[in-house]
C-alpha positions in Angstrom: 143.9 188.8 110.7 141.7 185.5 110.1 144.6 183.5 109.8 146.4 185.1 112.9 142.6 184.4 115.0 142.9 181.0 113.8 146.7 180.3 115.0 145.5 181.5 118.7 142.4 179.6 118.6 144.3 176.3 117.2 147.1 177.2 120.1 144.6 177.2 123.1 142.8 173.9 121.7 146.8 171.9 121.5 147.5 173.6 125.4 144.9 171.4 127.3 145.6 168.5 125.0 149.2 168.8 125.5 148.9 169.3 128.9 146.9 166.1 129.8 149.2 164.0 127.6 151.9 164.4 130.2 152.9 161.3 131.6 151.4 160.4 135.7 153.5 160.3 138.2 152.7 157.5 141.2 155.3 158.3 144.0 155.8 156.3 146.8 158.1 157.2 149.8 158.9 154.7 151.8 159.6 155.2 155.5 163.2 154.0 157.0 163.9 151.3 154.0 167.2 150.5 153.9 168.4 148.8 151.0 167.4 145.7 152.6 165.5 144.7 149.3 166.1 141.5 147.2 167.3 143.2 144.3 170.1 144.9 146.3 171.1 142.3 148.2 170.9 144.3 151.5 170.5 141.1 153.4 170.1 137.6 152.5 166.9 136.6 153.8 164.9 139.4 152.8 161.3 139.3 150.6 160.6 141.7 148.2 159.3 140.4 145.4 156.8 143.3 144.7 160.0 145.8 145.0 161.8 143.9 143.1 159.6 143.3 139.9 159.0 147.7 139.9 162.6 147.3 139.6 162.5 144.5 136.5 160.6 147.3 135.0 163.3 150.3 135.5 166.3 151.3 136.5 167.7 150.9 140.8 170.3 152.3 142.0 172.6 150.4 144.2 174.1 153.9 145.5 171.1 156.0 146.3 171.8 158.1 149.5 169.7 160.5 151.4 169.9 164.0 151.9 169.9 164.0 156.0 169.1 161.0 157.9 166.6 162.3 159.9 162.3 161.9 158.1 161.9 165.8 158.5 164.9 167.4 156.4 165.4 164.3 154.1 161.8 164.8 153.1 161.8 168.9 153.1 165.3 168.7 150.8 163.3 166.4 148.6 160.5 168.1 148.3 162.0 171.9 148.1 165.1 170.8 146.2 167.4 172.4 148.4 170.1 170.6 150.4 169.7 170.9 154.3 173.0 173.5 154.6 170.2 175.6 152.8 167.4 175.3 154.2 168.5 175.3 157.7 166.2 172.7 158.1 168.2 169.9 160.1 165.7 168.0 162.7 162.2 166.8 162.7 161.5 170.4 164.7 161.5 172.6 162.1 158.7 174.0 160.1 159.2 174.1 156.4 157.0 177.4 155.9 159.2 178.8 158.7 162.2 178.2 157.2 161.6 177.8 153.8 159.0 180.5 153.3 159.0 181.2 149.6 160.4 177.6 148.4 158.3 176.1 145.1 157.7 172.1 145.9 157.6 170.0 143.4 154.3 169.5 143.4 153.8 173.5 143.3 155.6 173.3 140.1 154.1 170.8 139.1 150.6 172.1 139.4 151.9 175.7 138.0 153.5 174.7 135.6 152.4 171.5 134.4 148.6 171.4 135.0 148.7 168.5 137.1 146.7 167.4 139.7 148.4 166.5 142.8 147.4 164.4 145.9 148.8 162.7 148.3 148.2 160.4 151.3 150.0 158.6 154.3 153.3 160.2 155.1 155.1 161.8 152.3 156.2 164.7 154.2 157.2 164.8 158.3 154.3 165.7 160.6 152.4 168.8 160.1 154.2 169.9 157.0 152.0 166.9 155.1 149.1 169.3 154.8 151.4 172.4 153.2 148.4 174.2 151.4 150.6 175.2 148.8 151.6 171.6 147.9 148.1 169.8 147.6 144.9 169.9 145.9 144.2 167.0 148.4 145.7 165.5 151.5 144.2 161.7 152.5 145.5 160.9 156.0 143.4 158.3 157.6 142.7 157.7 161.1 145.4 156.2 162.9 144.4 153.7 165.8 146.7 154.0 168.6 145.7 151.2 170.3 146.8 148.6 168.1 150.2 146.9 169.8 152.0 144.1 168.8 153.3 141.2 171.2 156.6 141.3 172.5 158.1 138.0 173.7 156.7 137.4 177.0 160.1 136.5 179.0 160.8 140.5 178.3 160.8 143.1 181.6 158.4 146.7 181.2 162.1 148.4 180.7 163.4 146.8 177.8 163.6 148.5 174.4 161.7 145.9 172.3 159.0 148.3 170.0 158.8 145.3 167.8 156.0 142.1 167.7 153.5 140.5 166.0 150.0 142.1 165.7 146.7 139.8 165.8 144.3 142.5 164.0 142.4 142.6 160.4 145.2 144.1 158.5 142.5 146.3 157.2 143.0 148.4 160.0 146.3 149.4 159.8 147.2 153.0 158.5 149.3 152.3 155.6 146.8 149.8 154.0 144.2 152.5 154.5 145.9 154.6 152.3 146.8 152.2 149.9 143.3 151.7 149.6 142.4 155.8 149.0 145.6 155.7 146.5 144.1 152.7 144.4 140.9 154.6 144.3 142.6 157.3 142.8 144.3 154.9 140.1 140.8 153.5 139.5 139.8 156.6 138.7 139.4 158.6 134.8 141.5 162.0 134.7 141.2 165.0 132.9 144.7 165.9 134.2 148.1 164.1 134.4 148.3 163.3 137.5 150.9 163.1 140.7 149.9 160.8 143.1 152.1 160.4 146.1 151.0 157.2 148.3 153.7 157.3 151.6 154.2 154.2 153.6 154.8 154.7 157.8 156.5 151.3 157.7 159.2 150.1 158.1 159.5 152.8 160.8 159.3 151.8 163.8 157.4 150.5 165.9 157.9 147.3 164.0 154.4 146.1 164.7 152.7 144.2 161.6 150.7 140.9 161.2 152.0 137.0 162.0 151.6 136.2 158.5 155.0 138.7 157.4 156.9 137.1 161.0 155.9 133.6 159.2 157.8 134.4 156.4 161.1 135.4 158.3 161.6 132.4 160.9 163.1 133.7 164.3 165.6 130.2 164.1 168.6 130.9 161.4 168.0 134.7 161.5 171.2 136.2 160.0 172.7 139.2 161.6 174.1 141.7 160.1 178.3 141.8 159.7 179.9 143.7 162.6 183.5 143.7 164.5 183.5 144.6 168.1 186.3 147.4 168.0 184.3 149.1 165.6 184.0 152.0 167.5 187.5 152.2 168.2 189.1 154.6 165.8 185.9 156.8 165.3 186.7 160.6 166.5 184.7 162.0 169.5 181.2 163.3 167.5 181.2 159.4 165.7 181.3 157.7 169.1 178.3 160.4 170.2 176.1 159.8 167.4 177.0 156.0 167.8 175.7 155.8 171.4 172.9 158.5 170.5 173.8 160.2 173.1 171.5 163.3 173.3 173.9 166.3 172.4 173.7 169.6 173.8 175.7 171.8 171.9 173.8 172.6 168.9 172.6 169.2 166.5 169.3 168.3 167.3 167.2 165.4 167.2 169.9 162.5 168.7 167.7 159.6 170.9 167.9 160.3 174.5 167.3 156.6 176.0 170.9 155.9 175.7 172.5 152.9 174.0 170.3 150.4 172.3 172.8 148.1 171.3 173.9 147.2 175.1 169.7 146.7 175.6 169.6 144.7 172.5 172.0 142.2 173.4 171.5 142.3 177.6 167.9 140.9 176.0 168.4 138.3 173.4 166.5 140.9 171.2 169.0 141.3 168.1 167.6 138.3 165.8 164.0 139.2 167.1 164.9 142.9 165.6 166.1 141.7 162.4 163.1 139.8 161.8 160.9 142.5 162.5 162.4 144.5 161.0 162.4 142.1 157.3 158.7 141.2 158.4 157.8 145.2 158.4 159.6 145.4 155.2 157.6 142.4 153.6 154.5 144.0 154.9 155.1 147.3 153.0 156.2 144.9 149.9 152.9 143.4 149.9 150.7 146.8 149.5 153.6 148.2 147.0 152.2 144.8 144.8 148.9 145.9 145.1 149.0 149.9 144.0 151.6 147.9 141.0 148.7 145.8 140.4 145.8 148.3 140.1 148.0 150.8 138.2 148.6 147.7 135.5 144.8 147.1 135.2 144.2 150.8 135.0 143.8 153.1 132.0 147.4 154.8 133.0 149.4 152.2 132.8 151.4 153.1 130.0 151.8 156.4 130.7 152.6 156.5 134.4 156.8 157.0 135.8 156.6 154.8 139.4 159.2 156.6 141.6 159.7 154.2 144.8 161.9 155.4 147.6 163.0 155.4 150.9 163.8 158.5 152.9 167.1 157.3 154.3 168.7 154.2 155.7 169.0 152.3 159.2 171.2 150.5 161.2 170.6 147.5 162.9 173.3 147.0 164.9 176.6 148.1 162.8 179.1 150.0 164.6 176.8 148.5 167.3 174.4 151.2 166.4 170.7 151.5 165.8 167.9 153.5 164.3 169.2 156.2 161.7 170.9 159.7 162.9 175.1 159.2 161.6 176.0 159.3 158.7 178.0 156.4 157.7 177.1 153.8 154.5 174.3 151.9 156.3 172.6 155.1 157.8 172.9 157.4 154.2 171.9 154.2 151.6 168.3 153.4 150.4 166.1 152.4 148.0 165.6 154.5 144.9 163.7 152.6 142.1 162.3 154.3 139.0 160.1 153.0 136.1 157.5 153.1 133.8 159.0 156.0 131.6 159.4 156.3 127.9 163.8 156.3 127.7 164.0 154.5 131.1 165.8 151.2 130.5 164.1 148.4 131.8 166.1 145.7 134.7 168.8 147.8 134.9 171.7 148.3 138.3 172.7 151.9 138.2 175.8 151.6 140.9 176.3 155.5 140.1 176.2 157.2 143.1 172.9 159.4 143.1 171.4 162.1 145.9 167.6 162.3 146.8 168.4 166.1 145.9 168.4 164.5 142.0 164.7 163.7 142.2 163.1 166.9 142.3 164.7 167.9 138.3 164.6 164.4 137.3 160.6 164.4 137.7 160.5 167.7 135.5 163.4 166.1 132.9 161.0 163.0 132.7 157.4 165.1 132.5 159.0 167.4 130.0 158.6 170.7 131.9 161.4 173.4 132.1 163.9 172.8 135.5 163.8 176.0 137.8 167.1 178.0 138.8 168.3 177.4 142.2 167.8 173.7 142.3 170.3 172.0 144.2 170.2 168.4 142.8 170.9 167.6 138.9 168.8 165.3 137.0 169.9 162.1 136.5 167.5 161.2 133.9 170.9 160.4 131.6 171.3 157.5 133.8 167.8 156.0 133.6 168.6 155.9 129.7 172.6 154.5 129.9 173.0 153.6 133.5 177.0 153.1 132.8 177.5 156.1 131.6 179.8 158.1 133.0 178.6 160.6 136.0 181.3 161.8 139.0 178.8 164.3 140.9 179.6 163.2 144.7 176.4 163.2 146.8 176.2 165.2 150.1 174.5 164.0 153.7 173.8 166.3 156.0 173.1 165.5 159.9 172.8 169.1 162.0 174.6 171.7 162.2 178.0 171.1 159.9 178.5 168.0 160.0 178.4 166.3 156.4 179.2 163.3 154.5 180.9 163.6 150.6 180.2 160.1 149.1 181.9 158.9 145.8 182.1 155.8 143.9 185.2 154.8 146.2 184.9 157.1 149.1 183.3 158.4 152.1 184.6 160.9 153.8 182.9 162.7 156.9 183.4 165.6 158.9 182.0 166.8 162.2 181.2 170.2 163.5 184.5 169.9 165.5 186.7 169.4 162.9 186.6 165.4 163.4 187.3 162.8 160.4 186.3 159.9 159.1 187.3 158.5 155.8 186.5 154.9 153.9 187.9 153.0 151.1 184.9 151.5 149.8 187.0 149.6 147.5 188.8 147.5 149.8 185.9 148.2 153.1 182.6 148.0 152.2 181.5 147.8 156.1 183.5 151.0 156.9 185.7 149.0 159.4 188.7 151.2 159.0 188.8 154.8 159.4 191.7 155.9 157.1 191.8 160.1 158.2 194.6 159.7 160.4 196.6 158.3 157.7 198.6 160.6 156.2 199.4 158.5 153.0 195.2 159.8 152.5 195.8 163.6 152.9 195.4 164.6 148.9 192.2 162.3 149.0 190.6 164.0 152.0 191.5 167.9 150.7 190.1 167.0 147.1 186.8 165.9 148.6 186.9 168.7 151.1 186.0 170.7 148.8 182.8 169.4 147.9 181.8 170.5 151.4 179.0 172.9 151.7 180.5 176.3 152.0 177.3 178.1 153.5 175.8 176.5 156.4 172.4 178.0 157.0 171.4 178.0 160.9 
């Protein structure tokens, strides 16, 4: 009996200990990032040298895609691990709790489960669902100021669509360094608990409004714009054209912009270099406060045992297909930045050109923290790559964008398919731009029913 009293009470003193040897977690979504990021050679000019040493220290994937490209179900998919087609959860209306009433976040489970603490700050998920109860021991969301405006060029008429310029304010006062100053607080800080400590940026959403200084370092004169043809519209089918205008749609999908086409007020404007510039100078912004949580977390007491996840929530066009903003679900508008580091078994300044799903990160967190993965997860952990990123892996990844209408993405191909029955289909072998829409083809019918049937085959409304 002494023997068995001393077993319990040796088993209760390793559980704590255990527990707080669990390695931190710092996770920091990124709002709109493309993979317009050095490393990745997204575009030519762009400045991430922040970024891009996190990923000296880990593993990027050049073929990270979201789950919807839309904030709201990208982030609830993340955060739930369950696609969109199960959730029901397709526009930035939905409630989470509404849909998703009894779905376990990962930071539920990881509080459960895993004794950690978990806080989080800025926007990690869409709107209101930020301050899910459930989710948080603590919430930091500082006050916005919604005065602050940047300068657009002064030649510009009250009705053009230019939510891009300059600001001339103490960068102090913008929201995203606010909370970069709360998380570094929190990595300043002694634990008593592993912790996980999301720290989202707003930026480079729009409006693309951020000091001179990160304009400076993108000159307006020799601005390179992205690669486009001018028929690329041309052999789209009818719901490709509609999400290429963003056209608001009646019929079901939700969340489409209702100003009409940006591209045709883009160019009647002279604004398409200014945009790409913002839109680098936003990104070099959000660069520059990534450098400073790497810094403090390096000068901390955690720094050896804290995994950096960095991520953005899906991708962005900037005038391909002579499209804008997100909402479609071609290569540009599906691809973003997924960088992950600081991880016992993760290889260090490593390309992962797997293709890899948002919907992976949820089980890879547990895989990497050591804790159990729970049934009913839709994404697989792809911890396996972070320790042989050539190995081999053929899981197609899945975009969703309303109501039936999915991507299937593989190492070759995309293939798409509307609510309608319309078809897309890509050789990314021989068209990385997605110039030429191969589904009328019929040399490509065996290729299109084999990844058919990756398709979803519930569709949650």
């Amino acid at each position: 009996m002494k023997t068995l009293s001393l077993l319990v009470a040796l088993l209760f003193t390793l559980v704590p200990v255990l527990g707080k040897d669990r390695p931190n977690v710092l996770f920091i979504p990124v709002d709109d990032l493309n993979s317009w990021v050095s490393h990745l050679g997204g575009h030519p000019q762009t400045k991430t040298p922040n970024i891009d040493r996190l990923a000296n220290r880990g593993v990027s994937f050049t073929k990270a895609y979201c789950n919807a490209p839309l904030c709201n179900p990208s982030r609830v998919s993340l955060f739930t691990g369950l696609l969109p087609s199960n959730t029901g959860v397709y526009g930035n209306g939905e409630m989470m709790r509404e849909k998703v009433p009894d779905a376990v976040t990962l930071m539920q489970y990881l509080r459960s489960e895993g004794g950690y603490s978990v806080k989080g700050g800025g926007k990690t998920f869409h709107g209101s669902s930020a301050y899910d109860p459930d989710s948080w021991d603590y919430y930091n969301q500082p006050n916005r100021n919604r005065r602050i405006a940047g300068e657009r060029d002064a030649y510009l008429p009250k009705e053009a669509w230019a939510p891009w310029g300059p600001l001339d304010v103490d960068e102090s006062e913008l929201f995203d360094v606010k909370n970069v100053n709360w998380a570094i607080s929190e990595l300043e800080k002694s634990h008593d608990k592993p912790f996980f400590l999301a720290c989202g940026f707003t930026k480079p959403h729009m409006p693309w409004y951020v000091p001179q200084k990160y304009f400076d370092m993108h000159p307006l004169e020799g601005i390179e714009l992205p690669d486009t043809i001018d028929n690329d519209r041309d052999d789209l089918p009818a719901w490709g054209k509609r999400f290429a205008r963003e056209v608001h749609d009646v019929s079901g999908a939700r969340n489409f912009a209702t100003h009409g086409e940006d591209h045709d007020m883009v160019l009647k404007h002279n604004q398409w270099p200014r945009a790409v510039q913002s839109y680098l100078a936003t990104i070099s912004f959000v660069d520059a406060h990534v450098g400073r949580l790497l810094d403090t977390l390096d000068k901390s007491d955690h720094a050896e045992n804290t995994i950096i996840v960095l991520w953005g929530d899906h991708g962005w066009h900037l005038g391909e297909k002579q499209h804008w903003r997100k909402h479609a679900l071609w290569e540009v508008t599906t691809r973003t930045t997924l960088v992950i580091a600081g991880s016992v078994g993760v290889k260090e300044n490593q390309l992962c050109e797997k293709p890899v799903s948002l919907i992976d990160l949820y089980p890879t967190i547990l895989d990497l923290c050591g804790l159990p993965s729970r049934d009913g997860l839709d994404g697989q952990s792809i911890a396996p790559l972070l320790k042989n990123p050539k190995r081999n892996w053929e899981r197609p990844v899945l975009t969703t964008f309303g109501y039936q209408n999915h991507a299937i993405r593989t190492e070759r191909w995309r293939y798409i398919r509307y609510v309608d029955g319309g078809e897309e289909l890509y050789d990314h072998n021989s068209d990385p731009n997605e110039w030429t829409n191969l589904a009328g083809n019929p040399e490509f019918t065996d290729v299109i029913s084999k990844l058919k049937q990756t398709m979803p085959k519930v569709n949650r409304k």
